[in-house]
C-alpha positions as CSV (number, residue, x, y, z in Angstrom):
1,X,0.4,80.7,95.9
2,X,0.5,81.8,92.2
3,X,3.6,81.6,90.8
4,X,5.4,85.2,89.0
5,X,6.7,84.5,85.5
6,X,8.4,87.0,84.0
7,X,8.7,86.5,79.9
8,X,12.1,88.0,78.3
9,X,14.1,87.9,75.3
10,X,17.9,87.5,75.4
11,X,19.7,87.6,72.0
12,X,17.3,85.6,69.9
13,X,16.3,83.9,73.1
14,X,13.0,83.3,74.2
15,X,13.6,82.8,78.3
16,X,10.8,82.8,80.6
17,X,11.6,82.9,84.6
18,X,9.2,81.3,86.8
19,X,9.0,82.7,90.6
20,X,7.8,80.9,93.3
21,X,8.6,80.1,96.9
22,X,11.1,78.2,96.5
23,X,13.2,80.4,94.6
24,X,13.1,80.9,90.7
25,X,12.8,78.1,87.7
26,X,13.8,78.9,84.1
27,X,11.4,77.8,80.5
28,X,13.7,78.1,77.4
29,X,13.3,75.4,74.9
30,X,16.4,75.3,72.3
31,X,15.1,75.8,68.9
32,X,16.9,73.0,67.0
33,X,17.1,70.3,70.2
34,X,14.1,67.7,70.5
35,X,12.4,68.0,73.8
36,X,9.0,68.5,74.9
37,X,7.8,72.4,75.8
38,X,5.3,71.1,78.5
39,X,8.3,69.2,79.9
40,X,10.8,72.2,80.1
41,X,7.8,73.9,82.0
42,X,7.3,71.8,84.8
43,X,11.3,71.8,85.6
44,X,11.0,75.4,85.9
45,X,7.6,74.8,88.0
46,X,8.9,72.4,90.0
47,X,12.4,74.4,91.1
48,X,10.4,77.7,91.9
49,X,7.6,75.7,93.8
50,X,9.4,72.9,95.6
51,X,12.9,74.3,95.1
52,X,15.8,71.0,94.6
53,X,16.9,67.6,96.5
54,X,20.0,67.8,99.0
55,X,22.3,68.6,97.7
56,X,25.7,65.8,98.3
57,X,28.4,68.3,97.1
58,X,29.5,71.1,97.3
59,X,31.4,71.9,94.2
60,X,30.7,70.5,90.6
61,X,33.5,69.7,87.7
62,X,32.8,71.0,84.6
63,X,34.0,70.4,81.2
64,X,35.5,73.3,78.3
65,X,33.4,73.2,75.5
66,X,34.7,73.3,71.4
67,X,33.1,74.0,68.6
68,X,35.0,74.5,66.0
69,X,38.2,74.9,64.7
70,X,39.2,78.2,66.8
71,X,39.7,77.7,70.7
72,X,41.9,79.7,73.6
73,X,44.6,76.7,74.5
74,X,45.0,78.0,77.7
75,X,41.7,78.3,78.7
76,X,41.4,74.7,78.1
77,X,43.8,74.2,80.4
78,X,42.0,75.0,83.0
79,X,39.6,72.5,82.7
80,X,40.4,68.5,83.7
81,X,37.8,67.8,80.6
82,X,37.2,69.2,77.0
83,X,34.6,68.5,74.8
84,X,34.9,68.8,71.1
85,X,31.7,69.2,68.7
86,X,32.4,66.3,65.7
87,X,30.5,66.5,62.6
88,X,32.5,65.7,59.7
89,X,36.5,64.2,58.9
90,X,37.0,68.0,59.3
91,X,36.6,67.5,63.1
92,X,39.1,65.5,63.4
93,X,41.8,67.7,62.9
94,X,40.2,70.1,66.0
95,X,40.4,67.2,68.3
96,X,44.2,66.3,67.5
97,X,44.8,70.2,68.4
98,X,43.0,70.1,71.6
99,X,44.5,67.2,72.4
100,X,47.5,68.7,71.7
101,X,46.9,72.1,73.5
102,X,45.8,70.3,77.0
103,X,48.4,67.1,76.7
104,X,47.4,63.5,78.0
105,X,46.3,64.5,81.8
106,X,43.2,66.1,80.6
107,X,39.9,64.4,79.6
108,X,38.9,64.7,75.9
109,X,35.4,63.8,75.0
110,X,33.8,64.1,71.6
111,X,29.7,64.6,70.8
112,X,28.5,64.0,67.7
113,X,24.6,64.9,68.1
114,X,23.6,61.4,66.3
115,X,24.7,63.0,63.1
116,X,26.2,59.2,62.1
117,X,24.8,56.0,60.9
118,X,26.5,53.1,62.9
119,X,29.1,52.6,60.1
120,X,30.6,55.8,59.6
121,X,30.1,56.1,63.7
122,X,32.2,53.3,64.1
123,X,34.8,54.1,61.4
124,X,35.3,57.5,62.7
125,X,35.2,56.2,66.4
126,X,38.4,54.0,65.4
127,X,39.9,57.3,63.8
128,X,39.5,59.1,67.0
129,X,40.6,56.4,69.3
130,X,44.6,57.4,68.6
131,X,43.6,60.8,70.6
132,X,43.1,58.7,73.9
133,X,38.9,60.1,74.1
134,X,37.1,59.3,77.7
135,X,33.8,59.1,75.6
136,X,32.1,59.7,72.8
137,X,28.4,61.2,73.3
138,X,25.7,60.2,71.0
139,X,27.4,59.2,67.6
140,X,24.4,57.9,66.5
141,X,20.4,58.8,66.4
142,X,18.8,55.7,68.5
143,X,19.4,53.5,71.5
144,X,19.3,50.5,69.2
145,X,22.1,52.1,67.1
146,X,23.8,53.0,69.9
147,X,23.9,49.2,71.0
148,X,25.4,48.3,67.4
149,X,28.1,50.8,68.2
150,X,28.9,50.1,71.3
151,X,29.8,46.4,70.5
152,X,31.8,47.1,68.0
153,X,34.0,50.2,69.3
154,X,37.0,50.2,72.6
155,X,36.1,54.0,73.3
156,X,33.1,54.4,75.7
157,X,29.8,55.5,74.5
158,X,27.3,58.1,76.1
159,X,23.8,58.5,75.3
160,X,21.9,62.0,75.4
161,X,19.3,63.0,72.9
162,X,18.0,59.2,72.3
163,X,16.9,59.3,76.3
164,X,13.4,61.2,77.2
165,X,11.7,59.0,79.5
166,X,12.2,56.1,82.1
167,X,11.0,54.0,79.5
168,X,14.1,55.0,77.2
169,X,16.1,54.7,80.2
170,X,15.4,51.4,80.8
171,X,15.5,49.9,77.1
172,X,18.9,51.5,77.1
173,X,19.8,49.5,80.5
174,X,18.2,46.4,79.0
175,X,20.0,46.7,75.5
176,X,23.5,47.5,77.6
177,X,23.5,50.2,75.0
178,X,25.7,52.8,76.6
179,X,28.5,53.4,79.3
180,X,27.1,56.9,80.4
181,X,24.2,58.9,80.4
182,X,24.0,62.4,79.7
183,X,21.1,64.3,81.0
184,X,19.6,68.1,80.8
185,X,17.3,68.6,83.8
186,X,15.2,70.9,81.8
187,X,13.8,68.6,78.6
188,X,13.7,65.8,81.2
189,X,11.2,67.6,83.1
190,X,12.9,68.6,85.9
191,X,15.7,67.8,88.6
192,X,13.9,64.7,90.2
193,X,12.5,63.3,86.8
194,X,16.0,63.6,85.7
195,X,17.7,61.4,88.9
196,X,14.9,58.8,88.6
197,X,16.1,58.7,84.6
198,X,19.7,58.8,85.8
199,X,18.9,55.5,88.1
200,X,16.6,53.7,85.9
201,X,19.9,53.7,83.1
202,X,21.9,52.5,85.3
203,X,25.1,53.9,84.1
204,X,27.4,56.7,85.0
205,X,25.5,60.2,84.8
206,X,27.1,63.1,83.2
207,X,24.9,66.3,83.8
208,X,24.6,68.9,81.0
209,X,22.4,72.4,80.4
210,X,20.4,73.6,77.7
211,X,22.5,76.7,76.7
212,X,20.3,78.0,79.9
213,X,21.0,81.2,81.7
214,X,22.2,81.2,85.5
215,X,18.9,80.1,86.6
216,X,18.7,77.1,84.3
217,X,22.3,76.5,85.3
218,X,21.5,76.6,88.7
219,X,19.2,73.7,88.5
220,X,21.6,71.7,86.5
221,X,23.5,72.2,89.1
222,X,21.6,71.0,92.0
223,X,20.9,68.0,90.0
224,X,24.3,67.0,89.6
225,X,25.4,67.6,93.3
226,X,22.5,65.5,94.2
227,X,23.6,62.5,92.3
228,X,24.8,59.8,94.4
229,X,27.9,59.3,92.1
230,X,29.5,61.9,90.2
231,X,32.3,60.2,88.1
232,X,32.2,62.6,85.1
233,X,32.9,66.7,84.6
234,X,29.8,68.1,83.8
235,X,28.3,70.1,80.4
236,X,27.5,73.1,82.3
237,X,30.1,75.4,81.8
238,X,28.1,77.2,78.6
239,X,26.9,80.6,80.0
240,X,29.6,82.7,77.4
241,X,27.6,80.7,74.8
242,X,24.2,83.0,75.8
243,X,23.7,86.3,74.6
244,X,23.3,87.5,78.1
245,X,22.3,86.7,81.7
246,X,20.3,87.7,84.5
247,X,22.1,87.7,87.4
248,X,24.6,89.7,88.6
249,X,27.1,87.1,89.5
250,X,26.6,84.6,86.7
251,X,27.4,81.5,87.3
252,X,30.8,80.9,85.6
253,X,33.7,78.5,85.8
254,X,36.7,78.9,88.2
255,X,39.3,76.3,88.0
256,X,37.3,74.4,86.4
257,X,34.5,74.0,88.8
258,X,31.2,75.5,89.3
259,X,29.8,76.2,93.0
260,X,26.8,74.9,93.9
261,X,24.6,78.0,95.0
262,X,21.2,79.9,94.8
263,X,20.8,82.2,91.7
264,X,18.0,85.4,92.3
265,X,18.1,87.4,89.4
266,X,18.9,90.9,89.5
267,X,15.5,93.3,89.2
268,X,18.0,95.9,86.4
269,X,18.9,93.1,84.7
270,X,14.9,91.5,84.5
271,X,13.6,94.7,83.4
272,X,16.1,95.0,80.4
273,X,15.3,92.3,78.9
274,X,11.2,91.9,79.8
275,X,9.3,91.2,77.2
276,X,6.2,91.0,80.0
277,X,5.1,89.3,83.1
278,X,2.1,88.1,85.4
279,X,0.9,85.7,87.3
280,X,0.0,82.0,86.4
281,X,-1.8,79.9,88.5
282,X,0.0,77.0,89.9
């Protein structure tokens, strides 16, 4: 059966939804975040041909997300988990606040995107310890620079953008590089490439998205209810960070949870913002 993609532009968004039997898949590489095109494409082939694993839960925690120095306090507070964007010393000074605003019983995690060499990584690690962080995601560029940091630091490391393959996985397991994994079903290639990543590491999984809309979501999602473990609030509480979405109950926090459900976009909502659509062969 050929599959229906359906090409559309949301903000400054290139999205393309992918129809199949299964249900629908979503292609939208970030401009800015290193991952393959061709893998992005076969997640959204593989979730509108072959549709997701079972899923083990029903619900999914989710984590607040900061970045920068202005934040609702008592939307935080909803949340058991916040994470704060960390770039510079600047940073600092956000985290205190948030850990401030939301007080010790709530989960504060920092990301840092690799922008640190291992020194500065570890001396602002140390800095940041006094604010009682769950982890620290990717404070550094490579899994062997993740391993330096790691040894030398009390505050639990996550990997993300250094991980791309099984093979990656498994040098990270070998070099006992990292406490957690985070993983985006989409760059990985789909929600089955992304478990068999997630099991090859070894480690705790924390699931994330790709600044996707409710589709994209959707399969994050499924990925992280069919995880065996689930230790972790998840990165996939980000739809208010896209310019807009196609379906007409977006998939958005409550509590601080997300339901694990179906997304079909809505037709009014595909047609304003098509850019075009027709079949592909599958």
């Amino acid at each position: 059966m050929p599959l229906l993609t359906h090409d559309l532009r949301i903000g400054d968004r290139a999205v393309t939804l992918i129809e199949g039997p299964a249900g629908w898949g979503e292609y939208s590489p970030l401009a800015g975040y290193p991952c393959d095109p061709s893998a992005c494409r076969r997640a959204a082939e593989e979730a509108a041909e072959i549709g997701f694993p079972r899923a083990l839960r029903e619900v999914v925690p989710v984590n607040a997300l900061v970045d920068g120095p202005v934040f609702d306090a008592d939307a935080l507070r909803s949340f058991d988990a916040v994470k704060v964007k960390v770039r510079s010393e600047r940073d600092i000074d956000v985290v205190a606040r948030v850990r401030d605003a939301v007080g010790r019983a709530t989960a504060v995690r920092v990301d840092a995107n690799g922008a640190w060499d291992v020194d500065t990584a570890v001396a602002m690690i140390d800095r940041l310890a006094v604010y009682d962080l769950e982890l620290v995601e990717q404070p550094v560029a490579t899994i062997d620079d993740l391993a330096r940091v790691r040894r030398r630091v009390a505050i639990p490391v996550a990997a993300d953008e250094c991980i791309r393959s099984i093979d990656d996985a498994r040098r990270l397991r070998a070099l006992d590089a990292a406490d957690a994994i985070v993983v985006k079903q989409q760059p990985l290639g789909g929600v089955r490439a992304a478990m068999a990543i997630a099991e090859a590491a070894g480690v705790p999984t924390i699931v994330s998205s790709m600044m996707e809309t409710s589709v994209g979501l959707a399969a994050g999602l499924a990925l992280a209810a069919a995880l065996p473990e689930l230790p972790h609030a998840c990165g996939l509480a980000t739809l208010a960070y896209v310019g807009g979405d196609v379906a007409s109950d977006p998939l958005l926090p409550e509590d601080g949870v997300l339901r694990v459900r179906a997304v079909v976009p809505d037709p009014e909502l595909i047609a304003r913002y098509r850019v075009r659509n027709h079949e592909v062969t599958a």
